[in-house]
TIPA-173500 format. One record per atom (N, C-alpha, C): x, y, z; residue in three letters. Coordinates in steps of 0.02 Angstrom, whole numbers, plus 50000, padded with zeros to 5 digits. Atoms other than C-alpha are relative to their C-alpha. Layout:
! TIPA-173500
XYZALA...
//
This chain:
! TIPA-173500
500725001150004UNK654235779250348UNK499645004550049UNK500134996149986UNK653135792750408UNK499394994650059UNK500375001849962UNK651975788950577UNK499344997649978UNK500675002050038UNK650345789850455UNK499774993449959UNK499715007750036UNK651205775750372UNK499904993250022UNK499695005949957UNK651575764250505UNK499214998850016UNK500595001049968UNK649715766450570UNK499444997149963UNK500615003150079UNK648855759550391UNK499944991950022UNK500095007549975UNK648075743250439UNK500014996449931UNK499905003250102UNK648345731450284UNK499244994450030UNK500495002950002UNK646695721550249UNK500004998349943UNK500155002450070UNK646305709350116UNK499574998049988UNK500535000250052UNK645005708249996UNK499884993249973UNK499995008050062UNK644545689149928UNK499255002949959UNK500465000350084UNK643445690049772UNK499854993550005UNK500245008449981UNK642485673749812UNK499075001349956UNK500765001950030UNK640795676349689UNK500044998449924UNK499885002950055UNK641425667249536UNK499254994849986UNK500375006350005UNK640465652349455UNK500444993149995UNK499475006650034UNK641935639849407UNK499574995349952UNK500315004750046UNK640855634449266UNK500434994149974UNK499625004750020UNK642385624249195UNK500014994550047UNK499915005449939UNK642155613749364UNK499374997450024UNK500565003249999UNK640535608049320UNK500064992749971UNK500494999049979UNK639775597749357UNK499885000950076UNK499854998249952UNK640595598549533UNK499625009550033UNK499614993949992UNK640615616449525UNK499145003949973UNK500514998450023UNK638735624349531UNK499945009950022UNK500074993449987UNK637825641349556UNK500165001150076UNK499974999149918UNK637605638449754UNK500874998350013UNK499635004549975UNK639205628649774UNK500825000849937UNK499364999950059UNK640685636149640UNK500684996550035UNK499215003649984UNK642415631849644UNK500515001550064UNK499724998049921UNK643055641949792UNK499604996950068UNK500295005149966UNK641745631349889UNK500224994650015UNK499955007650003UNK642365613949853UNK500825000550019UNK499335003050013UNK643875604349886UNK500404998549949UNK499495001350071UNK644685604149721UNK500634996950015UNK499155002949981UNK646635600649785UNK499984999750104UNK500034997749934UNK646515594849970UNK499344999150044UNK500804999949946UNK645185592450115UNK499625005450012UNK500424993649982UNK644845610550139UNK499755004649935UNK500304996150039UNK643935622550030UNK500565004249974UNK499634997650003UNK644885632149918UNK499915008050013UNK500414993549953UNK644055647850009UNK500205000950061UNK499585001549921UNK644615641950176UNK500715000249995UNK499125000450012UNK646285637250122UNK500325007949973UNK499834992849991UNK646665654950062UNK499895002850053UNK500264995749922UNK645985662850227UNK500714996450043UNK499415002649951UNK647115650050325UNK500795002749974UNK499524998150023UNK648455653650205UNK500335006050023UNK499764993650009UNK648385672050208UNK500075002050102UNK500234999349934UNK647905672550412UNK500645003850040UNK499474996449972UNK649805676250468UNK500055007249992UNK499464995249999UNK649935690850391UNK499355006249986UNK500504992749985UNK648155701550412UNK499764996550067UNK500385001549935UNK647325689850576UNK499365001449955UNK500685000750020UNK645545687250560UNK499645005549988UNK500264993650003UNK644835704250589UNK500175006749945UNK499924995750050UNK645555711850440UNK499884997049929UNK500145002750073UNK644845699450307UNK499335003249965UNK500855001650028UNK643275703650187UNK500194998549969UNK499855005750062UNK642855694850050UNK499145003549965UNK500504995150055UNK641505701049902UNK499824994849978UNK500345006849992UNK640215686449865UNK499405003549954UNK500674998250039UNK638405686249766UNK499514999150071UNK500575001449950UNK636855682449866UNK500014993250001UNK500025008449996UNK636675663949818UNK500634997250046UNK499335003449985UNK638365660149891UNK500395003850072UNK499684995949946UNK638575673350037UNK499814996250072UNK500045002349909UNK637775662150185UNK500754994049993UNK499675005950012UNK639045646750129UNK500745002750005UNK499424996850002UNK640625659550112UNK500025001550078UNK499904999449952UNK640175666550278UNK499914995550055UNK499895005249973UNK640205648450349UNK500814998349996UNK499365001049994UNK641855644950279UNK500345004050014UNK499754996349982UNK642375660850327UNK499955000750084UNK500154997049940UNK642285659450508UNK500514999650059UNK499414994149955UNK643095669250640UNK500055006349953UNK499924995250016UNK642815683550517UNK499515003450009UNK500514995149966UNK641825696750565UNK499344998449926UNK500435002050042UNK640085691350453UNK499695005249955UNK500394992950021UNK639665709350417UNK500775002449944UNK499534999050058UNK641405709550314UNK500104996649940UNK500465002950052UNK640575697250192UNK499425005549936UNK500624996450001UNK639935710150071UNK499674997049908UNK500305001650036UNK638655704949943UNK499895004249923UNK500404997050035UNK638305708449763UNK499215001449947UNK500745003850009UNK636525710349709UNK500224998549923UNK500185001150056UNK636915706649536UNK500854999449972UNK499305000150028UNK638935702949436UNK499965008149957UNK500014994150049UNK639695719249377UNK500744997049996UNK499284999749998UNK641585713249382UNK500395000250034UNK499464999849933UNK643065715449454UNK500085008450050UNK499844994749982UNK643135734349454UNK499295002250046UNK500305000649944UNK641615736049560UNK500064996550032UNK500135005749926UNK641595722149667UNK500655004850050UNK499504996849963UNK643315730049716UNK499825007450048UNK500204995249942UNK642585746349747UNK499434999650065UNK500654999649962UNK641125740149827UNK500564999450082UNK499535002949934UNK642535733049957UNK500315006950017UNK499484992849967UNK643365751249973UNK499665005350027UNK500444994049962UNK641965761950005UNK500024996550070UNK499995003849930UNK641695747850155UNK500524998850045UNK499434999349961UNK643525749750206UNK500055007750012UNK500134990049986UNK643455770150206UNK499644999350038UNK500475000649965UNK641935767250301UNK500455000050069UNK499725002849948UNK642705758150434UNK500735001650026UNK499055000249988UNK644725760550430UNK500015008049989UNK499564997550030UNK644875777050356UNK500125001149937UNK499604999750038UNK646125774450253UNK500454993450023UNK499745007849959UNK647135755650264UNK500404998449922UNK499775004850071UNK648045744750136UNK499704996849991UNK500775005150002UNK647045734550048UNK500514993649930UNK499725005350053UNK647735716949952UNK499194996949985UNK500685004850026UNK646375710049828UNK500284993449969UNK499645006350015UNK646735692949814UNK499364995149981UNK500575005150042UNK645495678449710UNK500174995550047UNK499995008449936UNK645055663649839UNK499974993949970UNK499905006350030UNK645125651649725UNK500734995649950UNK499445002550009UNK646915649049700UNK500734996150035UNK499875005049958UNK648095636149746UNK500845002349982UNK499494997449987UNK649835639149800UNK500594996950055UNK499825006349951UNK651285627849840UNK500455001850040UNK499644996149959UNK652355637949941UNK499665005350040UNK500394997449986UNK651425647950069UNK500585004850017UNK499554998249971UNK652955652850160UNK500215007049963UNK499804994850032UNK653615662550016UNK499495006349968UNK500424997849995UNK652075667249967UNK499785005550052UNK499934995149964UNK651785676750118UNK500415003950016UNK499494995050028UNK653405686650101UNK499965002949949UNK500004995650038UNK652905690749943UNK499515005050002UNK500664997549992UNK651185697749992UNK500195006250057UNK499714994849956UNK652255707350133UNK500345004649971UNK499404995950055UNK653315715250009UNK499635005949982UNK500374997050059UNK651975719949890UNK499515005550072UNK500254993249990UNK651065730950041UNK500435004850034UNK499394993349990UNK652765740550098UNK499795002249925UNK499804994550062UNK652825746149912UNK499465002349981UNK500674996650017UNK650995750349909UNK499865004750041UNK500334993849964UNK651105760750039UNK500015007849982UNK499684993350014UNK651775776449959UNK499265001749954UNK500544998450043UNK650245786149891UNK499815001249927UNK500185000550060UNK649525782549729UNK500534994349942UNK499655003250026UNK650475767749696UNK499674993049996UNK500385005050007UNK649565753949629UNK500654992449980UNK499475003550025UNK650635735649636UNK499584993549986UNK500425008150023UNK650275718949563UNK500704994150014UNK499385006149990UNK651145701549614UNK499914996449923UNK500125002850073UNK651625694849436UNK500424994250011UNK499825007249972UNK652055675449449UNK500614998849932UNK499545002650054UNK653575670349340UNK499884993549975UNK500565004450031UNK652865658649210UNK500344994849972UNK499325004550015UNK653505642549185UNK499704994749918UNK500495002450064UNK652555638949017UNK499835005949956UNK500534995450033UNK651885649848865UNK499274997649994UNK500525000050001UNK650285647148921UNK499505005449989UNK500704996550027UNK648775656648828UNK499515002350034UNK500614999249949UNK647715658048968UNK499995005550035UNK499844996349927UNK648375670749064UNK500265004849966UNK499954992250014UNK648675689849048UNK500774999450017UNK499124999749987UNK650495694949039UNK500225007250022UNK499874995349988UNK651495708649118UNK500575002149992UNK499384999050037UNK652995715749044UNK500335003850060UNK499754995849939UNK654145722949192UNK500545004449963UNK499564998950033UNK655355734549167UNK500455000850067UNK499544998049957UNK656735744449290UNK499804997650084UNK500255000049923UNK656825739549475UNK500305004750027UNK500104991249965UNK656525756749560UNK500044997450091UNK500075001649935UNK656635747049741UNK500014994350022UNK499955006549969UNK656975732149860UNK499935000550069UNK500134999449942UNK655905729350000UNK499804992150034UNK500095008649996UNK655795711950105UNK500374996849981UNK499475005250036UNK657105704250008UNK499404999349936UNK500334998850067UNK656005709449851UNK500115004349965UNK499784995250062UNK656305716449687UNK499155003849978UNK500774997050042UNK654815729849626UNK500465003549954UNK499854995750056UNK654975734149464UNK499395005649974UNK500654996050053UNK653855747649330UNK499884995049987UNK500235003050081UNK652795740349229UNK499785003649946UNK500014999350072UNK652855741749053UNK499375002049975UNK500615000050031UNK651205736649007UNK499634991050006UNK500225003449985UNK650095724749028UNK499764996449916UNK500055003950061UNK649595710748893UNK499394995250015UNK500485002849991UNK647975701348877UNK499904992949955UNK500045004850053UNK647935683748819UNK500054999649940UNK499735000250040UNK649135679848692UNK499994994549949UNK500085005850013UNK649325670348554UNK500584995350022UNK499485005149984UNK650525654148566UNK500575004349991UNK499254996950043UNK651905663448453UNK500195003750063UNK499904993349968UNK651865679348568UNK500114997750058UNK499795003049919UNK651735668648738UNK500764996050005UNK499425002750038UNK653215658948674UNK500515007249997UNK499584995849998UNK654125674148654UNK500105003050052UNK500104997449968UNK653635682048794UNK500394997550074UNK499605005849959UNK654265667448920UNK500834999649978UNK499574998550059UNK655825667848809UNK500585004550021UNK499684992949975UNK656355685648852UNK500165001150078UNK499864998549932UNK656325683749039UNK499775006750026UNK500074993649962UNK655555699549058UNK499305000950007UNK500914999249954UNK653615694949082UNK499774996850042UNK500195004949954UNK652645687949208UNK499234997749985UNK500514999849995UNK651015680949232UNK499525004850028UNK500204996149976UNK649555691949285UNK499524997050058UNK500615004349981UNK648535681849416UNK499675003050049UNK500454999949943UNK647565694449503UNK500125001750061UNK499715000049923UNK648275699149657UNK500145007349989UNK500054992549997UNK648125719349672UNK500435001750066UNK500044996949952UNK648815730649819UNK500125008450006UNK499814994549983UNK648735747749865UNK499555005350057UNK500394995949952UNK648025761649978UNK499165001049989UNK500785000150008UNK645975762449990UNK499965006149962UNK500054992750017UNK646225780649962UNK500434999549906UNK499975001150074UNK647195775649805UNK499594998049942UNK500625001550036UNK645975766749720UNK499265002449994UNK500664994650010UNK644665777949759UNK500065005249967UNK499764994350041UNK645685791349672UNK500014998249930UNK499984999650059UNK646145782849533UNK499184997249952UNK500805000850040UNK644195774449498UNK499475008949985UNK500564992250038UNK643545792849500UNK500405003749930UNK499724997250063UNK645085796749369UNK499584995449939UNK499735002850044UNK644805782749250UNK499204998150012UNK500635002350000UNK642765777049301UNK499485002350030UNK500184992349923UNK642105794249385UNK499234996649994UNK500655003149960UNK640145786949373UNK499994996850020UNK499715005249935UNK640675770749460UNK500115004150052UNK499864996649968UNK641405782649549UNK499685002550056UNK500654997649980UNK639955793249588UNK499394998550046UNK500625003249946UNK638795780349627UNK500164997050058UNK499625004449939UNK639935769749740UNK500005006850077UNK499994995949964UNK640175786849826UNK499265001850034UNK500775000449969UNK638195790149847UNK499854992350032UNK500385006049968UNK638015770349911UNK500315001450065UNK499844998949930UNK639395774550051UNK499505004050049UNK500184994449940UNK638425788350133UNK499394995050050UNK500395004249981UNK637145774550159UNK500264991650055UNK499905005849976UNK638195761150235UNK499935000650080UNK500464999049954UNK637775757550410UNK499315001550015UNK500824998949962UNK635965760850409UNK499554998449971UNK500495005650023UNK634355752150368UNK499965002049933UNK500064998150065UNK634295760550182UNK500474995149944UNK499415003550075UNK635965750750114UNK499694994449971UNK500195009150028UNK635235733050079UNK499595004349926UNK500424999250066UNK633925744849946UNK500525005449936UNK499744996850038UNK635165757549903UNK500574994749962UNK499475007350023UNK636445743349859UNK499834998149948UNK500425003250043UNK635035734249756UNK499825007749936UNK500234996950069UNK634525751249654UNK500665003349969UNK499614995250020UNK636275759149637UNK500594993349956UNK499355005650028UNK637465741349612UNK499995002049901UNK499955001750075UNK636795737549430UNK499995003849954UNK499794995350030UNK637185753749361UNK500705003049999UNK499295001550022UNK639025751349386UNK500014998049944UNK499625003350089UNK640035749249211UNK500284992650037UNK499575005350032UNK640595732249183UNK500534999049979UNK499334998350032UNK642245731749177UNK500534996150068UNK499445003649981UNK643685722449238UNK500645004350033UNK499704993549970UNK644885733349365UNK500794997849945UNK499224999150039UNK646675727749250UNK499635005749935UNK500114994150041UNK645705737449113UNK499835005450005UNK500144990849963UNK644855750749193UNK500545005650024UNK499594994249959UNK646225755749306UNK500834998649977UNK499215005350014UNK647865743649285UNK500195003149940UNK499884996550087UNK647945748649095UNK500075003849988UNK499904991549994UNK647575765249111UNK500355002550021UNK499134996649944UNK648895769449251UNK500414998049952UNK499575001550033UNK650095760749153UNK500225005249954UNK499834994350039UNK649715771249017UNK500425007449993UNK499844994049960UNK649935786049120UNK500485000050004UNK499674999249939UNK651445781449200UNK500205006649998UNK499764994849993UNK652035798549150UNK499815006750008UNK500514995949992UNK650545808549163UNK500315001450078UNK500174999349928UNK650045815749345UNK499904995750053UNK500175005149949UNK649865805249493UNK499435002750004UNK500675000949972UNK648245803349559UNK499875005050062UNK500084994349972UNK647435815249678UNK499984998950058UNK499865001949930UNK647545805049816UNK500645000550031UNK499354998049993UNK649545809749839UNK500414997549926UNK499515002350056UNK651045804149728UNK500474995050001UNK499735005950002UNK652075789849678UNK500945003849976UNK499244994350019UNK653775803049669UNK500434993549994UNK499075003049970UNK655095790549741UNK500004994049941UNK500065005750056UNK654365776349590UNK499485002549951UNK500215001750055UNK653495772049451UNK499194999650060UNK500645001749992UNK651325773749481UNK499694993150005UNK500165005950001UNK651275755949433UNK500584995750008UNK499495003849975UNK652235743649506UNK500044992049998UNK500165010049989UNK652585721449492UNK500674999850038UNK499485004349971UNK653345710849619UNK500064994549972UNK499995007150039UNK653945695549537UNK499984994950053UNK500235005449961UNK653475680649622UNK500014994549987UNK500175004549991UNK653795663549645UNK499864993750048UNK500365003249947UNK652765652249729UNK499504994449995UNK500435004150016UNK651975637949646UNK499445003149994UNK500574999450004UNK650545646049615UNK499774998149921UNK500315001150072UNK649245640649485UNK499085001150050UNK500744999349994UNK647365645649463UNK499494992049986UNK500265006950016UNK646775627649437UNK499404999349946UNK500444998250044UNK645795633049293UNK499734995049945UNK500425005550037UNK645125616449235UNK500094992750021UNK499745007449960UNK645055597149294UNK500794998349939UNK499335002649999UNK646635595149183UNK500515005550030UNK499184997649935UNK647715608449300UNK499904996150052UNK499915002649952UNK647065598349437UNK500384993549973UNK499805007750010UNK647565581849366UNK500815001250016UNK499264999450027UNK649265591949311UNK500305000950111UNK499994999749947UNK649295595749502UNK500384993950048UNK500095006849948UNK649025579349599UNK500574993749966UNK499725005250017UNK649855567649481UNK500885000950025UNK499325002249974UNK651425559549548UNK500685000649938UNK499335002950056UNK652065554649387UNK499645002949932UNK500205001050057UNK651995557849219UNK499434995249951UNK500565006450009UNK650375546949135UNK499734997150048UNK500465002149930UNK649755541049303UNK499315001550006UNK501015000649976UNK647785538549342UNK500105003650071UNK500124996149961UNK647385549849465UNK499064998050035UNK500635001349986UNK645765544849572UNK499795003150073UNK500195001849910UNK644735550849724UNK499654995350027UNK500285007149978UNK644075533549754UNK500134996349973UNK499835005650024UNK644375516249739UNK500024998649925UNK500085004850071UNK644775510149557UNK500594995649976UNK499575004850056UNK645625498149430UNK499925003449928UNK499704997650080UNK646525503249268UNK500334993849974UNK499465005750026UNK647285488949157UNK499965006349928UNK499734996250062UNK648135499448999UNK499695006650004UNK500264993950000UNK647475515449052UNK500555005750041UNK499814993749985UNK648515531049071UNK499965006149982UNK499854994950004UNK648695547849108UNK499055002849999UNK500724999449984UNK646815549549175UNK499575000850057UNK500424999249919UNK645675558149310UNK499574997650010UNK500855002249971UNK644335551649398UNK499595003550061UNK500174996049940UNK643205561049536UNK499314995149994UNK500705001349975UNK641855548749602UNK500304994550071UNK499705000649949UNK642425546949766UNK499404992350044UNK500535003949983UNK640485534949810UNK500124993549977UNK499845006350049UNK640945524349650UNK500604998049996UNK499455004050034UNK642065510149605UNK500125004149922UNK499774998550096UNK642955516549430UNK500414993749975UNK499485005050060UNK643695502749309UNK500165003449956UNK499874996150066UNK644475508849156UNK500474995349975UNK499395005950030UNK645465497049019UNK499975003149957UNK499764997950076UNK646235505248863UNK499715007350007UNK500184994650017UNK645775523048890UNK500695004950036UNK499494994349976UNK647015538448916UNK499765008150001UNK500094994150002UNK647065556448951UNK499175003650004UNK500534996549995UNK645395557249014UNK499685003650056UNK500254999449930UNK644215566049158UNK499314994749984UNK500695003549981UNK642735558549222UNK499935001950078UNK500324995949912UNK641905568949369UNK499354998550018UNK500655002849963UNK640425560149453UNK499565003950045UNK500244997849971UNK639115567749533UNK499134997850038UNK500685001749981UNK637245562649619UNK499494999549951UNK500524998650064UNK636365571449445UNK500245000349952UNK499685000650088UNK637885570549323UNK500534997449997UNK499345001450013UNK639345563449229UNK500185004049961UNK499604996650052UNK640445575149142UNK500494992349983UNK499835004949994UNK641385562849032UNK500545004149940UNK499694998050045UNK642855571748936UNK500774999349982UNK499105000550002UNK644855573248863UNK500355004150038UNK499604996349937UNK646165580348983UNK500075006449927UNK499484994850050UNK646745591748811UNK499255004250012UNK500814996749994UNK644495598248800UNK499865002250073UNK500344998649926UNK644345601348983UNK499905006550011UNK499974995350018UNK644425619348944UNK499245003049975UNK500484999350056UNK642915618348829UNK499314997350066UNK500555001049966UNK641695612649003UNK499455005450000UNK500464995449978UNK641055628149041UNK499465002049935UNK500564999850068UNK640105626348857UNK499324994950033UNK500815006049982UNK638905611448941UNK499705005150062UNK500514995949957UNK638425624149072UNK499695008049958UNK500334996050018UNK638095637448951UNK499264996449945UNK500555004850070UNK637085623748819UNK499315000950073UNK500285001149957UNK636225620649003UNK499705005850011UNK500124995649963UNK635945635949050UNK499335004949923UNK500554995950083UNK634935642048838UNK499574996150008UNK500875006449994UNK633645626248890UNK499914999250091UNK500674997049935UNK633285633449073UNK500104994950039UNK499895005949939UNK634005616549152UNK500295002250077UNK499864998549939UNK634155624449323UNK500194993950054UNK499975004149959UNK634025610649411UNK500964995950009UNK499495003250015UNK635855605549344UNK500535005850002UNK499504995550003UNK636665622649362UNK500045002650068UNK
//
């Protein structure tokens, strides 16, 4: 490993300006899902930070937020430097928000490793978890090598992007990195079913790493006006102009999701040219560590239920209640008494201004009452 190597500070990226519409009515504009306690006393915003804390320390976290939600992030974020909180005036995606975070690490670092990791995921092994996150930035360090942690999937579940691995080109950490194949975008049943099956895909959940300078190379290959403009907002950072240049340059970023923009495209490549930021000689351009680690995105009150419950059919409550003939059913009204007789497989999430009142199988289908909410202007409820 070359001295230039050793001296790359690794820094990670949380992606904390979601809405968790499905976690409504809990789950609002000010106050989304990486806000709340979903699994646990602490935020699932905090709890990633604490999680990840061993293995960057406080001074190497940012995190990429909206405006509504950036004083409340940089509350639960604290001990992190508040100015590494960076805001967007408006949603463009993943593939900006990311760069917005890399021009602001170039800025500052250089050149660094950079892990983009979603703060709103829950993870029952931290331990291993953080070995795998150590893994994944040894094999990112080699220039122009983009890697993804792909979770070995213990379900054909539909929900989730798939990643086909192929050869393992290296073992670092007591980790296997393989190529990847290609990436797969929500499948149907048949195909997820098969896919689980074969032993040779993983889940995709999000979890990026590679050099700043990498991803700045490959967004000017694959999204050169992103590119462009991100490059004209840097020259501005540090000085009283960014807050307007920010506001007139953000919402002229493409829209676009960084597995498609960049993930997909490299893939494509793998055999093309490396990127112009150096080369990925000794491997494959695109790279998965396979990973397991309990992780799940809690992507609706029935993963939490699937979560918490002890047992199979069990009522699940955060406050006092009584069930006579009732199983396999959540409750969240932690203020209120709940009774329930003869009902199964349901949620019921309480709140000051609402009841969501639905089936554990529909819980999927929430984030429809915040869009019905949202075509009749009910602000007050979003």
């Amino acid at each position: 490993m070359s001295a230039e190597q050793e001296r790359l500070a690794s820094c990670a990226v949380l992606l904390a300006g979601g809405r968790g519409t499905r976690f409504w009515p809990r789950s609002r504009i000010r106050t989304p899902k990486q806000l709340l306690n979903i699994v646990g006393r602490t935020t699932m915003l905090r709890a990633t930070l604490d999680r990840l804390m061993p293995v960057f320390g406080a001074h190497n976290f940012w995190a990429v937020t909206n405006d509504a939600q950036a004083a409340a992030v940089r509350r639960e974020l604290r001990g992190v430097d508040p100015s590494h909180v960076l805001t967007e005036p408006v949603g463009r995606n993943t593939a900006a928000a990311i760069g917005l975070a890399a021009i602001h690490l170039a800025h500052e670092q250089g050149d660094a490793l950079m892990a983009v990791l979603p703060s709103d995921s829950y993870v029952a092994n931290p331990v291993r978890y953080r070995d795998a996150v150590r893994a994944a930035l040894l094999v990112a360090r080699a220039p122009g090598r983009l890697v993804v942690l792909g979770i070995r999937p213990t379900r054909p579940d539909t929900g989730y992007g798939y990643i086909e691995k192929g050869e393992v080109f290296d073992r670092l950490a007591g980790a296997r990195a393989h190529a990847v194949k290609r990436f797969t975008e929500k499948p149907e049943r048949a195909a997820a079913q098969e896919y689980v099956s074969s032993g040779k895909y993983l889940w995709n959940a999000g979890m990026f790493f590679w050099r700043v300078s990498t991803f700045l190379d490959n967004l000017k290959r694959y999204l050169p006006a992103t590119h462009s403009r991100l490059s004209d907002l840097s020259k501005a950072i540090g000085t009283r102009r960014y807050t307007s240049e920010l506001r007139r340059i953000y919402p002229k970023l493409q829209n676009i999701s960084v597995d498609y923009a960049v993930m997909e495209s490299a893939t494509r490549s793998q055999s093309g040219l490396p990127s112009q930021g150096g080369t990925a000689a000794d491997g494959p351009r695109v790279a998965v560590i396979p990973a397991s680690v309990g992780w799940s995105d809690i992507g609706s009150w029935a993963a939490v239920y699937e979560l918490l419950a002890d047992a199979t059919e069990t009522n699940v409550s955060a406050g006092p209640s009584f069930t006579l003939d009732a199983n396999g059913n959540y409750f969240w009204s932690p203020k209120k008494f709940v009774g329930a007789i003869g009902v199964r497989d349901l949620v019921l999430v309480e709140t000051d201004d609402a009841v969501l009142l639905c089936s554990r199988e529909r819980s999927q289908d929430v984030g429809k009452i915040v869009k019905w909410l949202e075509e009749r202007r009910r602000k007050a409820l979003l």
